[in-house]
C-alpha positions in Angstrom: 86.5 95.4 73.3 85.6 93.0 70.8 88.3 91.3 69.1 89.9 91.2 72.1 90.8 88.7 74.8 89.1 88.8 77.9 89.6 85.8 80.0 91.3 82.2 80.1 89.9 78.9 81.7 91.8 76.1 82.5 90.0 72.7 82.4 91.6 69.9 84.2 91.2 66.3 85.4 91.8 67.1 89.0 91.1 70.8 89.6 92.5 71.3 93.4 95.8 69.7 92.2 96.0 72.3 89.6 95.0 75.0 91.3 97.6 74.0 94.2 100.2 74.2 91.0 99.6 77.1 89.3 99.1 78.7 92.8 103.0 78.4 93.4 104.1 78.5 90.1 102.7 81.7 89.6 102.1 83.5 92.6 98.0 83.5 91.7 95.4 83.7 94.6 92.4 81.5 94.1 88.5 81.3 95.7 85.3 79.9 95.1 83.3 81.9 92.5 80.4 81.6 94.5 78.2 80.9 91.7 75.4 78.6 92.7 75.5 75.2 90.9 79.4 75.8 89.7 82.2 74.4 91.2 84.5 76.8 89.9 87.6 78.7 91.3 89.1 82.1 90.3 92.7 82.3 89.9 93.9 86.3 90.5 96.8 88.7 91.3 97.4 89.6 94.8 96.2 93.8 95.0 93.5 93.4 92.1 90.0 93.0 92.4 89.2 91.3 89.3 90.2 87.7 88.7 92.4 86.8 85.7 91.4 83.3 85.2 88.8 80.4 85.8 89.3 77.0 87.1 86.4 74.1 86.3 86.9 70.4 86.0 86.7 68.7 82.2 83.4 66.7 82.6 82.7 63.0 82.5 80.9 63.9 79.0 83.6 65.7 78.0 86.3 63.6 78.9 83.7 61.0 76.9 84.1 63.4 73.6 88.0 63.4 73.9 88.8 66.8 75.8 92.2 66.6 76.9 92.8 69.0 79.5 93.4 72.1 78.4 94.0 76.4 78.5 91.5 78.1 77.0 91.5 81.6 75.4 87.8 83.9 75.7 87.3 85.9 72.8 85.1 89.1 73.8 81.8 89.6 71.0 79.1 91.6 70.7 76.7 88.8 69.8 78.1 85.3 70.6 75.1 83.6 68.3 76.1 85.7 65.5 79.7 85.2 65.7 79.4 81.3 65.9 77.4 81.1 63.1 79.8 83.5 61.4 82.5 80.8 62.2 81.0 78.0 61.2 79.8 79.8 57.6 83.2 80.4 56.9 84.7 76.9 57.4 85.0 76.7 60.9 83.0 75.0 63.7 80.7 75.4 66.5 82.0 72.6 69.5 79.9 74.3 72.1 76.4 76.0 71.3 76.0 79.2 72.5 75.0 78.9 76.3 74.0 81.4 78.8 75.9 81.3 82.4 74.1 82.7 84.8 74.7 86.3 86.3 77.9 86.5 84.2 76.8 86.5 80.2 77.0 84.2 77.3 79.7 81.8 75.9 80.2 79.6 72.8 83.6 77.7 71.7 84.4 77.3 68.1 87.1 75.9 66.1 88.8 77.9 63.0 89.1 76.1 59.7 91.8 74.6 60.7 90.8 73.4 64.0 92.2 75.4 66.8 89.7 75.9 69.1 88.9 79.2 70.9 85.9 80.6 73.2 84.0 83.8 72.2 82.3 85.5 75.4 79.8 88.3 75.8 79.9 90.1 79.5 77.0 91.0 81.3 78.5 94.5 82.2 78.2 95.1 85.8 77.3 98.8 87.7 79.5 101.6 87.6 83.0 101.0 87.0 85.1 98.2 85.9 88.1 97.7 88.2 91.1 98.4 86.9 93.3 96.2 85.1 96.6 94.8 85.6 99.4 96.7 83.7 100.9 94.8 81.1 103.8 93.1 82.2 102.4 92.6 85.7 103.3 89.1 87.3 100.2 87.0 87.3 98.8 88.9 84.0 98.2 87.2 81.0 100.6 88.9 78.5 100.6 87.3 75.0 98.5 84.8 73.3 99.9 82.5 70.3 98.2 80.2 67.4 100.3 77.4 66.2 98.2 76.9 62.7 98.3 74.5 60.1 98.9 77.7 57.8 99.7 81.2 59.2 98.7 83.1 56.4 95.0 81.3 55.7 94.6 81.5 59.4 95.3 85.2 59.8 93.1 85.9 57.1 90.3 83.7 58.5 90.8 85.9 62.1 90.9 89.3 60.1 87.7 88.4 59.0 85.8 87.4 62.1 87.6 89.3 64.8 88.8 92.5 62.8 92.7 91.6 63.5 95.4 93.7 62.4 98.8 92.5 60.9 101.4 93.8 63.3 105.2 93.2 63.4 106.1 90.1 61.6 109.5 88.2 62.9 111.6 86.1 60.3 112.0 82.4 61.9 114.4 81.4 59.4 113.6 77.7 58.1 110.8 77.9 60.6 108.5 80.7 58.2 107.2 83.7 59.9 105.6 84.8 62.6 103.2 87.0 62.3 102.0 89.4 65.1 99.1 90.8 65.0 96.6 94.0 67.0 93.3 95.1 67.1 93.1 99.3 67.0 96.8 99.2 67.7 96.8 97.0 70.9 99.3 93.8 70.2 97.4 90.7 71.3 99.7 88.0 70.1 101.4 86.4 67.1 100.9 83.0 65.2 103.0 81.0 62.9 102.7 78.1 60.8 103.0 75.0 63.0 106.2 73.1 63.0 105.7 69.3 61.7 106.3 67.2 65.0 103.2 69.3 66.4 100.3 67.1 66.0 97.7 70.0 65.5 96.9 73.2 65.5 96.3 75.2 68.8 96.2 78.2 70.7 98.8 79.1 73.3 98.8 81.2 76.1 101.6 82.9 78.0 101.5 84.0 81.8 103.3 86.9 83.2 106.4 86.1 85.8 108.7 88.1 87.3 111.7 86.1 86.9 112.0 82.7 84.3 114.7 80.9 85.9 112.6 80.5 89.6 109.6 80.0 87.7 111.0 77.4 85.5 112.2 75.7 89.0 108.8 76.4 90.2 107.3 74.0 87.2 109.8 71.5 88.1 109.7 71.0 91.8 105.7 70.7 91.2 105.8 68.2 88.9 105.6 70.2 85.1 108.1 70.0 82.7 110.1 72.0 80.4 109.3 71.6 76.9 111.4 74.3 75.6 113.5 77.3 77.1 114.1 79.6 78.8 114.6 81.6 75.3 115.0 85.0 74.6 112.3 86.7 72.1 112.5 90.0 70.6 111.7 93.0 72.9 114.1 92.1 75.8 111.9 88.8 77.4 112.3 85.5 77.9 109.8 82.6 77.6 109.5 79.5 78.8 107.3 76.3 77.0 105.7 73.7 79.7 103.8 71.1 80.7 102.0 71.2 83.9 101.2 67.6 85.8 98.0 66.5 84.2 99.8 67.2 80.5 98.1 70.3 79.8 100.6 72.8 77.8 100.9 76.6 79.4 103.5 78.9 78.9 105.1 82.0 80.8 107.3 85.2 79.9 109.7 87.7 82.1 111.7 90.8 81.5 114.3 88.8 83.2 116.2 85.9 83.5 
């Protein structure tokens, strides 16, 4: 499992407002975590036991620091401490210390060299067995994640080296460079690219599962989102679509059909 990712949070200014918009954009359930001293919600697929994603307000202190609202990507580790500290002696950086949460395991968020950030996470494994998860391609799911870098090829090699990434199908973007998929043991997890230059800075990406992109992309719109680029096919047969929810924060979705 590690290498892999294993969760995504989304931190915004006004958490029931999102939660009411990704609700009916995406078709997600959502309840209280019922974790003592957190307000947080979980965000899952009708049928499934397991949640797919975590809701919790940015902070005053970290609205103080700067954090825009934001999607964030969990990384799963065998040792959280170690891998921060393997981050930052490689010429990354630690943003968040390592901190337990209670009852669930232990969390850090780093930045890469270049300064996309990403969250490493280390599960307290529960009894017995894990619940089952979502197929891939199953509405709701998390399907693909994607690094916008300030240089693919330094940052895949940066990635290969903390997380044991693989190089996987690489796509020829014409004046755009390459992107560059890439696996760990054979499982695709996502691709990255060098950054276009009208994108301000490097960051992850993260693309939720829908069963049809047109109504979704009219979903995003008649809740107040925008479109920042698509619907567009990609290689494979899907289609994706680039947005904006309400409070700025950039998401992005993929279907097998239009």
């Amino acid at each position: 499992m590690q290498g892999t990712f294993i969760w995504y949070e989304l931190m915004p200014t006004d958490a029931p407002s999102a939660v009411e918009f990704y609700t009916k954009v995406v078709g997600w359930t959502a309840k209280d975590s019922g974790m003592p001293g957190y307000d947080y919600t979980i965000l899952g697929i009708p049928g499934y036991d397991m949640g797919v994603a975590g809701v919790m307000q940015l902070t005053d202190e970290m609205k103080a620091k700067g954090v825009p609202p934001n999607w964030a990507g969990y990384v799963a580790v065998d040792d959280v401490d170690a891998m921060a500290q393997k981050f930052a002696d490689n010429g990354g950086t630690v943003r968040h210390a390592p901190e337990d949460i209670p009852g669930v395991g232990r969390f850090a968020v780093v930045a890469d060299p270049q300064g996309a950030v990403i969250s490493l996470l280390k599960v307290i494994m529960p009894e017995g067995p894990m619940p089952p998860e979502p197929a891939f391609g199953t509405p709701g799911a998390f399907g693909w994640t994607e690094l916008m870098a300030g240089n693919a090829e330094e940052a895949f090699a940066f990635y290969q080296k903390m997380f044991g990434w693989e190089k996987d199908m690489a796509v020829d973007m014409g004046e755009m460079g390459t992107y560059q998929c890439f696996a760990k043991n054979g499982k695709a997890l996502g691709g990255m690219m060098t950054k276009p230059p009208m994108v301000s800075a490097p960051f992850w990406g993260y693309y939720i599962t829908v069963d049809a992109i047109d109504a979704a992309a009219e979903r995003v719109r008649q809740g107040g989102g925008k479109i920042l680029f698509g619907p567009e096919p990609v290689p494979g047969g899907s289609f994706i679509l680039q947005c904006q929810d309400p409070q700025g924060t950039y998401f992005a979705l993929s279907a097998s059909k239009r």
